[in-house]
N, C-alpha and C positions, 0 to 999 in steps of 0.2 A: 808616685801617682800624680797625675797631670789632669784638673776637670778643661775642657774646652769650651770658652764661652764664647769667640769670636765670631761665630758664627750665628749663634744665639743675638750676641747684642748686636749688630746690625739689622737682623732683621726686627727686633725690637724698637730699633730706632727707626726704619722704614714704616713699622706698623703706626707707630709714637707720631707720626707727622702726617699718614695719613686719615690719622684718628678712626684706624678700624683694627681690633684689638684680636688676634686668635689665642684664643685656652690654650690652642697644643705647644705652643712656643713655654709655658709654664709647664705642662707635662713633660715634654723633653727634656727640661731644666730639672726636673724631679729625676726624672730614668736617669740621669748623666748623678745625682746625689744618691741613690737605691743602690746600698751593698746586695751585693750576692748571696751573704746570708745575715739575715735580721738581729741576728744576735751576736756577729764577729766584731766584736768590739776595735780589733785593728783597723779591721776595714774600713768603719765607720769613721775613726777620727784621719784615718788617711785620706777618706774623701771629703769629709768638711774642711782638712786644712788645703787641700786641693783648691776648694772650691775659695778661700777665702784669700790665699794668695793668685788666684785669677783675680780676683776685686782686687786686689789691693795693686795688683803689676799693670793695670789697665784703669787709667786716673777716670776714664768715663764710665765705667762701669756700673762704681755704685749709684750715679744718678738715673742712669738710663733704668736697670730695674727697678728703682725704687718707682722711677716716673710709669714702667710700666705697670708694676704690682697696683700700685694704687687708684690708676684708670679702669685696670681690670675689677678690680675689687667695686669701683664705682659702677660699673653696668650690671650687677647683679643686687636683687634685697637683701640685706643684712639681719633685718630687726629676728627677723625668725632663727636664725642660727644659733644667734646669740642666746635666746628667750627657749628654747626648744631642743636642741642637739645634744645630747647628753643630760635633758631633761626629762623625767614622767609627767605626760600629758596628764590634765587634770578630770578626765574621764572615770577614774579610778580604774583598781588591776582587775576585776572581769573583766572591763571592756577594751583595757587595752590588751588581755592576754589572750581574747578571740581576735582584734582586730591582727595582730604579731600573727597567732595561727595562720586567720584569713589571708597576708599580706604573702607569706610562704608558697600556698597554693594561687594564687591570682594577684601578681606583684600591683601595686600602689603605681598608679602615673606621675612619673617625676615632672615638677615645675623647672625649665630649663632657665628659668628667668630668679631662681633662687641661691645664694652661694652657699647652700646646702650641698644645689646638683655638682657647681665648682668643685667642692670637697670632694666628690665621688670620684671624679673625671681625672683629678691631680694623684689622690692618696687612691689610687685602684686595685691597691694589694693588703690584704687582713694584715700583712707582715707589715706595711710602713709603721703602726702606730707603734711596734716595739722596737726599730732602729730610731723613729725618732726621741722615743724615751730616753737610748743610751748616746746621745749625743750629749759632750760632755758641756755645763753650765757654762764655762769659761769660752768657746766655740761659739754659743750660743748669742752669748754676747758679743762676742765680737764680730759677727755677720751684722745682727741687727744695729750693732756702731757703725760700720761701714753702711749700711745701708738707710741708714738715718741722718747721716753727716749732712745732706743737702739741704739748706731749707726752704727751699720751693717746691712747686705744689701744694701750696697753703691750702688751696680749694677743695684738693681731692681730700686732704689730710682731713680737714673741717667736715666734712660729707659724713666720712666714717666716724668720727668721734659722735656726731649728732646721731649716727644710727646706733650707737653705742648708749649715747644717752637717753634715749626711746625706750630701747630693751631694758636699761636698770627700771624708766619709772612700770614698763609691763611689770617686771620679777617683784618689784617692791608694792607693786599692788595683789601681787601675787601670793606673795610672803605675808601679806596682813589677810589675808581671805581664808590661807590655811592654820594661822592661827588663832582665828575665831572661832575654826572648827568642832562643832559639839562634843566629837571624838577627844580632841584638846581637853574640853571641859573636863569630861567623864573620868581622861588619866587623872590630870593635876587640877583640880578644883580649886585649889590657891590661887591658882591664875586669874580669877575673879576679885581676888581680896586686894590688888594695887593696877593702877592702871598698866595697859596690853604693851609692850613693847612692841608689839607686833606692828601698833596702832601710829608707837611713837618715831617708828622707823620709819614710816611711813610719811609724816611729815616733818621730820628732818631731809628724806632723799627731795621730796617733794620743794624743800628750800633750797637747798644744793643745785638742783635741777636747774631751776629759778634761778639762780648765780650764777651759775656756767653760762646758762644760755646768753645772758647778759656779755658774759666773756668770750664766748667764740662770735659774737655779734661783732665784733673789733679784731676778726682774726687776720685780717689783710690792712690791719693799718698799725701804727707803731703805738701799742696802747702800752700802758703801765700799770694797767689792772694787771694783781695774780692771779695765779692758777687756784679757785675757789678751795676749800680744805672739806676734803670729805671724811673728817677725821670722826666730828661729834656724828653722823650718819652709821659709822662704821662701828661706834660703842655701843650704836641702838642693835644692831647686827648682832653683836656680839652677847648681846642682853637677850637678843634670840635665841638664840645657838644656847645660851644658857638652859632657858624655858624647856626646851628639845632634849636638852640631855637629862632634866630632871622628870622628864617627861618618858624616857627612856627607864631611869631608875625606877619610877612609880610602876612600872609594868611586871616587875618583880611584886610589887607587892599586890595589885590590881587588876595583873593578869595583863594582855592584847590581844586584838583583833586585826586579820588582815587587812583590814580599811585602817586601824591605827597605823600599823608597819608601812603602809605606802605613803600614809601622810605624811611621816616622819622622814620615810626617805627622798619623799617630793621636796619638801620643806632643805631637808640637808643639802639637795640640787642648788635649788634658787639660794639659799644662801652662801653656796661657795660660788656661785657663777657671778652675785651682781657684786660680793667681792673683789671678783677679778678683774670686772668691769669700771669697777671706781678705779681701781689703781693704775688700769690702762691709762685712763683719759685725767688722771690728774698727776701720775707717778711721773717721775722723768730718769733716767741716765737706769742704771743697773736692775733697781723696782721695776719700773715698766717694762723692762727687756723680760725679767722673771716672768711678768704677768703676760705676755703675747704671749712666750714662749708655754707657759701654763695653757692660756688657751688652746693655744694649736694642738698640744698634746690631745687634750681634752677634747675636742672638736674629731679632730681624727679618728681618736677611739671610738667615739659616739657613733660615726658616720656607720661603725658596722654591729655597733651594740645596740642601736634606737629600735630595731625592726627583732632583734634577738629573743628568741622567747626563753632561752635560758639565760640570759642576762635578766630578762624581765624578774622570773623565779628567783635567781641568785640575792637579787638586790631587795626584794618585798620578803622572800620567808625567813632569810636571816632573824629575825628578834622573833618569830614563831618557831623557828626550829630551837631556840636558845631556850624561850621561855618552858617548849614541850619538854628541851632535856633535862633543862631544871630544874621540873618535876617529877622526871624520872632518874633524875641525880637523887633528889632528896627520898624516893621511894628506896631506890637503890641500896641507901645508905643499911637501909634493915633487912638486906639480902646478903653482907658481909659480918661475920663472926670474927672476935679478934681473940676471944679465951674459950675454956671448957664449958661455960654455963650457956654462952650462943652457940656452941656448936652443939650440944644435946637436943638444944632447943626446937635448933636445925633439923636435925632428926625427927624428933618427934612431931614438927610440923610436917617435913615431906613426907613421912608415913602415915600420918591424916590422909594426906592427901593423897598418895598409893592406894588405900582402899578405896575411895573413892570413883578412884581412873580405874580398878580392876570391875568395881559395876560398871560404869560408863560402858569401859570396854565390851561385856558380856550384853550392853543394852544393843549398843551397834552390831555383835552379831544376829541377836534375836531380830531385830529389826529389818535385817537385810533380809530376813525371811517373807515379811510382809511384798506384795504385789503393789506395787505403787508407780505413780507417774513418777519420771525421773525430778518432775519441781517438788514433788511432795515427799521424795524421799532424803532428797535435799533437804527440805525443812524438817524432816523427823530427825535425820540424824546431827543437823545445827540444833537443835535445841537440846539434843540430847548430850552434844558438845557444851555450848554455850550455858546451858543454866546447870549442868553439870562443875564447870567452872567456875561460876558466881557462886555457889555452894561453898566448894571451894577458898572461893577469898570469905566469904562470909563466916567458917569458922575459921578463921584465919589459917590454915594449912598452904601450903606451899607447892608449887610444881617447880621440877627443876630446872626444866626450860627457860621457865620466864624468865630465873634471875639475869641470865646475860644483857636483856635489852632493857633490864636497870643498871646493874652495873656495871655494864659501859658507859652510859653517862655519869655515875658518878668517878669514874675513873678519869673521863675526860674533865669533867670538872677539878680531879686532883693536878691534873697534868697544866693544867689553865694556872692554879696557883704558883707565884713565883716564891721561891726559898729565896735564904740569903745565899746560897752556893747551887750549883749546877751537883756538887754530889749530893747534897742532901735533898734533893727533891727527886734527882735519881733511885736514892735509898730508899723514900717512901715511896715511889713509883712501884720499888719492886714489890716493898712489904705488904702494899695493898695489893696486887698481883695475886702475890702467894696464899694471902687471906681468901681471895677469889674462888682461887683453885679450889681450895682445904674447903671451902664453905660450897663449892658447888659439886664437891666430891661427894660430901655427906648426904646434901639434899636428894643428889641424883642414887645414890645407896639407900636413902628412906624413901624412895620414890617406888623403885624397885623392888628390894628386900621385903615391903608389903603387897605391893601391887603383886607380883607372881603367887606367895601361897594364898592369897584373899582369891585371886581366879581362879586356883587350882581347887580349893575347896569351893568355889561358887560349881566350877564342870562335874566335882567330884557328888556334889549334893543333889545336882541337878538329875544325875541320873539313879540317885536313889529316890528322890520326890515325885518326879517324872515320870520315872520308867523308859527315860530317852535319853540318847546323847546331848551334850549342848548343841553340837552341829557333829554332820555324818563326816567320812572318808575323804570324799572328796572337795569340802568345807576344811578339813583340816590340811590335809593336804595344801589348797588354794593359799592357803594363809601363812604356813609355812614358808611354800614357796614367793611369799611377797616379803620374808624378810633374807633372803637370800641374797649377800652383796654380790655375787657373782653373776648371775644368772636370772635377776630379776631388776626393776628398776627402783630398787629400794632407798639408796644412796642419791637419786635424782629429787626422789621423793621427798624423801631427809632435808635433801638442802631448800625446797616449795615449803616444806612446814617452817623452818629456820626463817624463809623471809615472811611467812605468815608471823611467826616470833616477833620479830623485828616492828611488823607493820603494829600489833596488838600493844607495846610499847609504846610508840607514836601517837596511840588512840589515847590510851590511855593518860599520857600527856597531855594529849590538844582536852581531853574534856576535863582534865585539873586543871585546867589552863582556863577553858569556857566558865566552870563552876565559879569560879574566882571573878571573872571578867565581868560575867551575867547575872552577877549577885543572885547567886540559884538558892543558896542558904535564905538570905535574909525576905527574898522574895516566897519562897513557902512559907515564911512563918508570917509573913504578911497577908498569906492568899484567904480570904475571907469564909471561901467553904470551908477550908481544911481548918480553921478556926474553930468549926461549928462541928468537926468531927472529933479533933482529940482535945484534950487539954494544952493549955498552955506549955507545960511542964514538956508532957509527950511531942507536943509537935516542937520544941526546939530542939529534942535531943533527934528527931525525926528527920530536920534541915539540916542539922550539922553534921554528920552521919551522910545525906545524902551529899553535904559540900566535901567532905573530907572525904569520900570512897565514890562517886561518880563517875573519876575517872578508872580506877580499878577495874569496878563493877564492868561499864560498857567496854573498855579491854578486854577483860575476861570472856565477855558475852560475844562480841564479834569475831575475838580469835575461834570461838569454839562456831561461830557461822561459815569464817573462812575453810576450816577445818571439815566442816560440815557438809559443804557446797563446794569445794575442789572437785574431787570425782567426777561431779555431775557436771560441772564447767568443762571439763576437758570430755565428758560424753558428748554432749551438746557441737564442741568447738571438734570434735573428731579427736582430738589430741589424748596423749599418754599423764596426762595428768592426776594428780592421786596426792596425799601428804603419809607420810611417815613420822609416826613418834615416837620417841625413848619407849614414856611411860605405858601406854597402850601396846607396844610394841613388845613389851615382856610381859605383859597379861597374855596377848594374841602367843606369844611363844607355848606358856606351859601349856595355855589352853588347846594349841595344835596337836603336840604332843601327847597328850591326854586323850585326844580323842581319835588319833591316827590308828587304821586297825595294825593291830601287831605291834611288838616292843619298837621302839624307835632307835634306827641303828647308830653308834655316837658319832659316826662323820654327820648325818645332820643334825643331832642336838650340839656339834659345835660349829657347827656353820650358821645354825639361827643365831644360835648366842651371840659368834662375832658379827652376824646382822644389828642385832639388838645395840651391839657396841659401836657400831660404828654408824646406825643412825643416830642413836645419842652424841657422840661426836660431830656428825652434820648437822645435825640440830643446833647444837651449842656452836660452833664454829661461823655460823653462815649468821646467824642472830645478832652474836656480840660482836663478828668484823664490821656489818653495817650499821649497830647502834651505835659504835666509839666513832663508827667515819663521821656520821651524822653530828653527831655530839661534838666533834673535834671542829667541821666544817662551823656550825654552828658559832663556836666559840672564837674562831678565826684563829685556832691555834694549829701548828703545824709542829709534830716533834723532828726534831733532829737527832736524836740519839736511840734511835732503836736498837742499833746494834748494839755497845756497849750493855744496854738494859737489858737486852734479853742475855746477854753474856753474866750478866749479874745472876740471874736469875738463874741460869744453868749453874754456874758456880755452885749457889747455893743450894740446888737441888743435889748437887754429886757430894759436899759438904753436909748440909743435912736435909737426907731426904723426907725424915720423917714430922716434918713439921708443913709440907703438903698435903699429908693426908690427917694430923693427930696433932690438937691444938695446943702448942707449948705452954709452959709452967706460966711465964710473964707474956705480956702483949709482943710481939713478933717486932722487931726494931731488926734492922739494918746496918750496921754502921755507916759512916763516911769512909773509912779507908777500903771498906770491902769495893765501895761505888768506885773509889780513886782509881784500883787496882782496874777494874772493869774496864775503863774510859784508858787506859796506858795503853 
C-alpha cells in the first residue's frame, strides 16, 4: 500500500509561505490515513506504515507538516478543548442531561474559531476514534519522531504549550472546588480531620506554573534552564485520586447520590486530563509521544460522546446502578436455599403468600364490578396490588416472582468474584444456578399449590354465603380466555409484568440505597414530634425497621401500582396493554373454571394450565435476564464463558436431575473436574 503525499506537501508549502492556512488539506490527509473498516487491523498498520515511509522517503516532509500542523493549530483556541472535551460541564447531570436532550432536537451553534470545531471537521466519522485506538504504540511513535525531529518553530511550539498551561491552572482550580464539595464531606468526613489535598495540589500546580512560565520566557534563546519538574504536583494528584476512591468505598457503607456519582466522575475527568497535560509540556522522547497520543485518542472520542445522552447515563449511573444491585445482591442472598431446612422454609413462606394473592386476586374481580372512572379504577385496583404486597413482605411471606430481580444481582455479584482458577468459579457459578432453580421451583409450587384451593374455596363459599356466583359466564369465560397462550395476549403480557418485576427490584434498591444515604433511621429518631408520641425504646425499634425495610416496602407498593395502573395506561394510550401473573393467574384459572356454566371441557382446563405455565415462565424469564444484565453492566463485568456453564449445568441436570427440584443431603458443590470437562 502506497499513502501519496506529494501532492499534499506542495500545496502545504504554498499555503506555508503565503501564510494562509486551509483545514481541508489536513482532512485530505486524514481520508488518505481512514481504513475502510475501523476495526481491520491489517489495514490500519498497512496505512500507517504507508504513511510513515512517505515521511521518511521525502527528507522535506516531516518539517513541512509539522510547520503546517502547528500554524494551523495556532489560528484556533485551544484552552477549551483541553479544559472541556471529554469532560462533564460543571452544571451538574439534570442540567446537562436536558441541555444533551435539547442539543438533539435544536443542534448547539458551533464556534468555528474553536479547535473543538477542527476536531469535528478532521475526525467526521464515529468510526475514526476506534481505528485510531488500534494503531499500534510503536507507529505511533514513530510519526510523532519523525515529525518532531525539526527544531524550528519554537514560536508556534511555545503558543501551544502556554495554551496548555492555561487549561491545567483551569482543571486544577477546578479539582480543588470539587473537592471542597459538601457532597465530599457527607461521603468521607475524614477528609476534614488533615489538610485537603485538593487544596494542596493546587498550590503545588500554581508553583510549577510559575516555573514554567519563567521557562518558556527563554524559549527562543539558548537557555540552560530545565524543563520545570512536575513531579511533587503529580503526588498531590495522586493524593486525590486517592480521597476519590475512598470516597467510592465509603458509598458501600453510606449509600450515594446522583450528584455524588457525577462529582466523582467529573473529578476522575479533570484528574486524568491535567495529568496528561503535565506530561505533554514537561515529558520528552517516548512519555510525551504516549501523552499526545493519549490525548488525541481522548479528544476524538469526546468529539462525539460530549453531546451523547447515553454516554451522559452510562458514565453518572454506574455507582447507582452498583450500589442498587448491591442491595439487591445482599436481599437476594435469602432468596437462595442451599439445604432442606431453607427449602421448607421456602415453601412455607410462598404459601403465606399464595393465600394472600388468592384474596387479592378475588378483590380485583369484585372490584371490576364497581362503575368507576378509569383513574379511580386504577387506583382501586393499585392499592389493592400494592398494600396487598406490603402485607406480604410484612409477615415475611414470599412471591415467587420477585426472587429473580434479587437473585440476579447476587448472582452477578458471584460472577464479579475472582477464584484462584477459572474452573472453580465456573463450579460455583453453576452451584448457585441450580440452588436458583430448586429455590425458585419451590417458592413458585408454594405460590400456587395455596393460591388455587384458597380461590377455589373463596368462589366456592362465596356462592353458598351469597346466594351468587363470584362472577357470571361470561366473566368466566373473559378470564379464561386471557390466559390463553394461543389466542389471547397473555404471553405479551407475561413479559409487561416481568419488566414491571425488574423495575420493582430497582426501586427497591434505589430506596435502600436513599435509606442509608438520607440517614432516614437516625433522623426519625431524632424527629422531635415523634419523640413525644412513642417511647424511646418504641421509636428506635420504629427507625430501624423503617431503615432496614424502606426499600422492600415501597418496591412492593409500586410493583403492585405498576401492576395496578397497566390496563388503564394502555386504555388511555389506545394500546393492548394489560400485565399477567404466575400467581394471580392460577387463582383467576380455578376461579374461571368454577364458575363457567357447564363441566369444563379438558382441552381447555389444559390450555389455561399451560397459560398459567407459561406466564410464570415469562414472568421469571424477562425479570431475571434484565436484573443480571443490569447488575453485570453495573459491575463492569462481562462473562465469557457462557457456553461451557450452561454445558455444566446440562451435564448435571442429565447426571442428577433430582437435585433441581429436591434439596441434597450436603450443601450442593460442584467439582473442578466436572467444570474442566465442560470448558474441553
Amino acid at each position: 500500500m502506497h499513502i501519496q503525499l506529494q501532492d499534499l506537501l506542495v500545496e502545504m508549502q504554498a499555503q506555508i509561505d503565503e501564510d494562509r492556512l486551509d483545514l481541508q488539506l489536513l482532512v485530505r490527509l486524514v481520508d488518505r490515513l481512514r481504513p475502510s473498516d475501523a476495526e481491520d487491523q491489517s489495514e490500519i498498520n498497512k496505512r500507517i506504515k504507508a504513511f510513515i515511509r512517505a515521511l521518511i522517503m521525502t527528507p522535506t516532509a516531516p518539517d513541512i507538516v509539522q510547520r503546517y500542523l502547528l500554524r494551523l493549530l495556532n489560528q484556533y483556541k485551544q484552552v477549551s478543548l483541553y479544559v472541556e472535551s471529554g469532560i462533564l460541564g460543571s452544571e451538574g447531570f439534570n442540567t446537562q442531561l436536558s441541555q444533551r436532550i435539547g442539543a438533539h432536537f435544536l443542534p448547539l451553534v458551533k464556534d468555528e474559531s474553536e479547535l473543538k470545531d477542527l476536531v469535528g471537521k478532521v475526525f467526521y466519522k464515529k468510526s475514526d476514534r476506534h481505528w485510531l485506538d488500534n494503531i499500534q504504540t510503536e507507529d505511533w511513535q514513530q510519526v510523532f519522531r519523525l515529525l518532531s525531529q525539526s527544531n524550528a518553530n519554537q514560536g508556534n511550539k511555545h503558543r501551544i504549550r502556554m495554551q496548555m498551561i492555561n487549561a491545567i491552572m483551569i482543571l486544577s482550580y477546578r479539582i480543588s472546588a470539587i473537592g471542597l464539595h459538601p457532597e465530599f464531606t457527607h461521603a468521607y468526613p475524614e477528609i476534614d480531620e488533615f489538610e485537603s489535598p485538593f487544596l494542596n495540589q493546587n498550590r503545588e500546580i500554581v508553583e510549577f506554573i510559575e516555573t514554567y512560565k519563567k521557562y518558556e520566557a527563554q524559549y527562543d534563546t539558548a537557555s540552560v534552564m530545565p524543563v520545570p519538574d512536575p513531579d511533587q504536583a503529580l503526588v498531590m494528584l495522586d493524593q486525590c485520586r486517592d480521597i476519590m476512591q475512598r470516597v467510592r468505598r465509603a458509598t458501600k457503607r453510606n449509600g450515594v447520590s446522583l450528584n455524588l456519582t457525577y462529582l466523582i466522575a467529573l473529578l476522575e475527568q479533570c484528574l486524568h486530563r491535567i495529568e496528561i497535560l503535565l506530561h505533554v509540556v514537561t515529558d520528552e522522547d517516548k512519555a510525551q509521544q504516549a501523552a499526545i497520543m493519549e490525548m488525541l485518542r481522548n479528544i476524538t472520542y469526546a468529539h462525539y460522546s460530549d453531546q451523547s445522552v447515553r454516554s451522559l447515563l452510562t458514565t453518572n449511573t454506574e455507582l447507582i446502578a452498583l450500589q442498587v444491585t448491591e442491595n439487591a445482591s445482599r436481599t437476594g442472598e435469602h432468596y437462595v436455599s442451599t439445604d432442606k431446612k431453607g427449602y421448607f422454609e421456602m415453601y412455607r413462606s410462598a404459601a403465606g403468600a399464595g393465600a394472600i394473592i388468592a384474596i387479592m386476586a378475588t378483590l380485583k374481580i369484585l372490584s371490576a364490578r364497581l362503575t368507576l372512572a378509569p383513574l379511580m379504577q386504577a387506583i382501586v385496583y393499585s392499592l389493592n396490588y400494592g398494600l396487598g404486597f406490603v402485607f406480604i413482605h410484612i409477615m415475611h411471606f414470599t412471591v415467587a416472582t420477585k426472587q429473580p430481580a434479587m437473585t440476579a444481582a447476587a448472582l452477578a455479584a458471584t460472577i464479579q468474584q475472582k477464584k484462584s482458577t477459572k474452573n472453580a468459579h465456573m463450579a460455583e457459578l453453576a452451584a448457585l444456578i441450580i440452588n436458583i432453580i430448586r429455590t425458585q421451583f419451590i417458592a413458585i409450587l408454594g405460590n400456587i399449590s395455596i393460591a388455587i384451593p384458597v380461590a377455589a374455596m373463596i368462589a366456592f363459599s362465596w356462592d353458598i354465603v351469597f346466594g351468587e356466583e363470584l362472577m357470571n359466564h361470561a366473566k368466566a369465560s373473559h378470564v379464561l380466555h386471557d390466559l390463553n397462550p394461543f389466542t389471547s395476549l397473555a404471553i405479551p403480557h407475561a413479559a409487561i409484568a416481568g419488566v414491571c418485576l425488574f423495575f420493582s427490584g430497582l426501586i427497591a434498591g434505589y430506596y435502600d440505597n436513599m435509606a442509608i444515604y438520607r440517614q432516614i433511621g437516625p433522623r426519625i429518631k431524632a424527629h422531635p414530634k415523634l419523640k413525644k408520641l412513642f417511647s424511646k425504646n418504641r421509636l428506635e425499634r420504629i427507625a430501624n425497621y423503617v431503615e432496614q425495610n424502606l426499600g422492600a416496602i415501597m418496591g412492593n407498593f409500586l410493583f403492585g401500582v405498576m401492576l395496578g395502573s397497566m390496563g388503564t395506561i394502555g386504555f388511555i394510550l389506545g394500546l393492548p396493554l394489560d400485565i399477567r401473573h404466575i400467581a394471580f393467574a392460577s387463582a383467576n384459572f380455578i376461579q374461571g373454571l368454577m364458575n363457567i356454566n357447564g363441566s369444563p371441557d379438558i382441552g381447555l382446563i389444559v390450555v389455561s394450565f399451560l397459560g398459567v405455565l407459561l406466564i410464570g415462565l415469562t414472568n421469571l424469564f424477562v425479570s431475571f435476564s434484565l436484573t443480571i444484565f443490569v447488575a453485570l453492566r453495573a459491575r463492569c463485568v462481562r462473562v465469557q464463558e457462557w457456553r461451557p456453564l450452561f454445558k455444566l449445568i446440562a451435564t448435571h441436570f442429565v447426571t442428577r436431575p433430582s437435585e433441581f427440584f429436591w434439596p441434597p443431603k450436603q450443601p450442593l458443590q460442584i467439582d473442578e473436574e466436572e467444570a474442566k470437562e465442560a470448558r474441553s
